[in-house]
N, C-alpha and C positions, 0 to 999 in steps of 0.2 A: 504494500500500500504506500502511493508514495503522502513524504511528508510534506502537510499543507504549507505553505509560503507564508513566510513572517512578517506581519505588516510593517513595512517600512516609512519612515515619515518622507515626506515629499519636500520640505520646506526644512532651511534650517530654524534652530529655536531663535539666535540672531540677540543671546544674550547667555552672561554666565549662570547658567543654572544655580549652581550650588549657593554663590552671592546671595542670587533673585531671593532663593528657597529661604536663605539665614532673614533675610531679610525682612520677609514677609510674615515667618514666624514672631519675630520679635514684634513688628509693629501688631500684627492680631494679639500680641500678648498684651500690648499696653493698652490698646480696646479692651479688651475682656478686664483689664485690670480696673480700668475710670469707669468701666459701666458698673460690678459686681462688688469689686474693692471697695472705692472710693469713690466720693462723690466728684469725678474728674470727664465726663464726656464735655460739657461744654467750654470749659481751661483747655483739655484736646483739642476741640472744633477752633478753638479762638488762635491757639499756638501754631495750629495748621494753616490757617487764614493767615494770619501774620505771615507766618513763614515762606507759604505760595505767594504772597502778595511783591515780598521782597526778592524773592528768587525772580519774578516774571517783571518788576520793574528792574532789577540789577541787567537781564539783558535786553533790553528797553534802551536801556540808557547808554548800553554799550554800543547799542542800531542808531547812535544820536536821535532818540525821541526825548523830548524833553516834560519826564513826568515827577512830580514829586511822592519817592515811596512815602515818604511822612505823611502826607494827608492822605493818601489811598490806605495805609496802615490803619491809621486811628480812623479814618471813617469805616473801611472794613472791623472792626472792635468794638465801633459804635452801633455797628447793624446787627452783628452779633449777640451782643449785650441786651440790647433791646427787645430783643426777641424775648430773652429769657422771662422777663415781665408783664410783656407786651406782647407776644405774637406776632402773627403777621402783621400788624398796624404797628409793631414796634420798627421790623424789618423796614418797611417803605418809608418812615419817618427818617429812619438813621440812613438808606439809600441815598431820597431826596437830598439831607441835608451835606451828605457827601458829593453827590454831584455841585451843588451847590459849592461849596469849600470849592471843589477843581477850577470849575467856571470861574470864580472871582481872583483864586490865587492864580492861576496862570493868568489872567489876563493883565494882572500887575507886577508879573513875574521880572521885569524889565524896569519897574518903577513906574511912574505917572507921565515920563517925558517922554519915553522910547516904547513903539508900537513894538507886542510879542511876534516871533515868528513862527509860521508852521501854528498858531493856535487851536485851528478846528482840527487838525490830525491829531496834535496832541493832548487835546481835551477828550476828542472821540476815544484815542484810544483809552486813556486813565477811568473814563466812564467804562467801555468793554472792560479794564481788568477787574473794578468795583462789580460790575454786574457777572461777571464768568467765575468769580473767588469769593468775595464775600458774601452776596447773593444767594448762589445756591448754597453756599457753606451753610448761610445762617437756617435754610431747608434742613439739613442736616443736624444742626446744632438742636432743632427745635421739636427731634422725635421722640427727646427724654420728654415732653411735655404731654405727651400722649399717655391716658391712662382709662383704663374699660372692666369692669370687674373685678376688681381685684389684680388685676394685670398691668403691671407700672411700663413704664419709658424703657426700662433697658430689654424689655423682651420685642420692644416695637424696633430697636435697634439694632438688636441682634440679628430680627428679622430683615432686615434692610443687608447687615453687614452681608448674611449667608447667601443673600440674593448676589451683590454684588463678586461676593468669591466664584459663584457659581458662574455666575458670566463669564468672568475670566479664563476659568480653568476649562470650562466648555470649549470659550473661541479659541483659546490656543492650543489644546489640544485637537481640535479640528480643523483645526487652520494649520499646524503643523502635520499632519496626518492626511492631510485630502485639500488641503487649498491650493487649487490652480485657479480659479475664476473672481479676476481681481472686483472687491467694491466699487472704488475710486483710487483707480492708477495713477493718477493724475498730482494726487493728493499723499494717498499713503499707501505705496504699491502691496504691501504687504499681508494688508488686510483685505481677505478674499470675504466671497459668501459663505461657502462652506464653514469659515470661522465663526461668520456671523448665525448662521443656521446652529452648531454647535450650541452658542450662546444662548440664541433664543429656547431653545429644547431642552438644557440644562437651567437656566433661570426661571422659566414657566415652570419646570417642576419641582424645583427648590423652594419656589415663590409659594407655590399649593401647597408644601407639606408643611414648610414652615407657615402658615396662615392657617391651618387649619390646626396644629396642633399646640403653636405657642402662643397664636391670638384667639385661638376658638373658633373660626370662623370660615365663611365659604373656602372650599377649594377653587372656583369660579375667581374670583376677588385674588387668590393669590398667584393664579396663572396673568390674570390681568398685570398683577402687581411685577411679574417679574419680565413680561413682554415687554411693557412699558419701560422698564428700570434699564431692558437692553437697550433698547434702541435709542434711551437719549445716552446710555453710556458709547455706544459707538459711535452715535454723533457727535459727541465730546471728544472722543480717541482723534476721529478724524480733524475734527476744530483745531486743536493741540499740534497736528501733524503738520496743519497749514501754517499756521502760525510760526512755529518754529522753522518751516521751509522758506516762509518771508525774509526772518530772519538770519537764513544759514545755519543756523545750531542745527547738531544732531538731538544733544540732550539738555534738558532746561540749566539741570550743575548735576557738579557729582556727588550731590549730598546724600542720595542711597545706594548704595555699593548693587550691582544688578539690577537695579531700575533704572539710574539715572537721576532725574531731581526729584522733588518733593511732588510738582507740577505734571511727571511723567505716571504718578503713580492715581495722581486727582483728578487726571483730566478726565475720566468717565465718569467717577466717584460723584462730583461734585453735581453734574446737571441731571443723575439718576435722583440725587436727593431731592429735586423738586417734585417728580412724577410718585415718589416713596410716599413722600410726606403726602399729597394730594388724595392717593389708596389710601395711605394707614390713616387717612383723616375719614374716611365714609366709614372705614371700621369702628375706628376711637369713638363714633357718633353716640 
């Protein structure tokens, strides 16, 4: 009888495994630590924001755009923050008042006598970093506020976090394993369909078991939840890819050993948390 054929991957992984893997471990471990530990997810969510904020304006500023990480910082902290008391109307108040801060600092960036240059690129873009980082961040920050039977914040998170593992380990193992049929070559040659397929079929059923067994609730709702959660996470992956292609960077910095920067690891992460929070809010009802 012959022996059947070992499936081979088609695609390199196109990163250090071992790194990636140390890596990943440890950050899910400081998750599990802020949500179960300690009362630390939103110090997390806010550290993160900070952090991404300053990674994506430090090469901003290296592409000569002229943005100030200070006022995108503290008004990403301010959105944040606000959430926790406020909610959504906390969010949009502290957005607002950050767009606001950019508009008026850049435009006197030069003083009273000397007209700014490049001002609407550089406004626009500081607005895109506030909306793409602390925006959806503070989506995220605000799932500990979720609470249904007896059922606190951190299992609505948890819920969220295993969605998003799932996606990943989905698309790249099927995208490593069977990806010939690119997305958007154009953009980020890498990421085929089949990855995306992967993702989608592995997060819609992560999505239902965790919603049905850690929230209580329909399996319907958590297929939703994790369709959804793909598809703005790949539209993130892809955002991220452009961005950085404008730029010339391959990776945002090297501040995760096998990922790359903090910004390579969020760029799904981040706009999954608004379509997360929007589900886990028909549940939490």
């Amino acid at each position: 009888m012959a022996k059947p054929t070992p499936l081979k991957p088609k695609n390199s992984a196109g990163r250090d495994l071992k790194a990636a893997i140390g890596v990943g471990v440890g950050l899910g471990a400081l998750v599990l630590v802020c949500i179960f530990v300690i009362p630390g997810w939103y110090p997390l969510v806010a550290v993160a924001v900070a952090l991404g904020t300053w990674e994506v304006t430090t090469r901003l500023k290296e592409s000569d755009y002229r943005v100030s990480p200070a006022v995108l910082i503290v008004g990403g902290q301010l959105m944040v923050w606000l959430s926790w008391h406020f909610g959504a109307s906390g969010v949009a108040a502290g957005f607002v008042t950050s767009v606001l801060a950019v508009m008026f600092s850049r435009l006197f960036v030069n003083g009273r006598y000397e007209a700014p240059v490049n001002y609407l690129r550089d406004t626009s873009m500081s607005v895109y970093v506030l909306t793409w980082i602390p925006l959806f961040g503070s989506f995220a920050a605000m799932l500990s506020r979720f609470e249904r039977d007896g059922i606190g914040g951190s299992m609505f998170i948890v819920t969220f976090m295993l969605c998003v593992i799932a996606s990943d380990v989905g698309g790249y193992a099927a995208g490593v394993l069977f990806g010939s049929h690119p997305m958007a070559p154009a953009v980020s040659p890498k990421k085929s369909w089949e990855g995306f397929a992967g993702s989608v079929v592995s997060g819609a059923a992560v999505g239902a078991i965790a919603v049905h067994f850690l929230l209580h609730d329909a399996l319907w709702l958590g297929v939703l939840l994790g369709i959804g959660l793909v598809i703005c996470a790949t539209l993130g992956d892809l955002v991220e890819s452009q961005f950085k292609r404008e730029l010339g960077i391959k990776d945002m910095s090297r501040m995760l050993p096998g990922h790359g920067g903090l910004m390579d690891r969020l760029d799904g992460l981040l706009p999954s948390a608004m379509v997360t929070w929007l589900v886990l809010s028909v549940i939490a009802a």
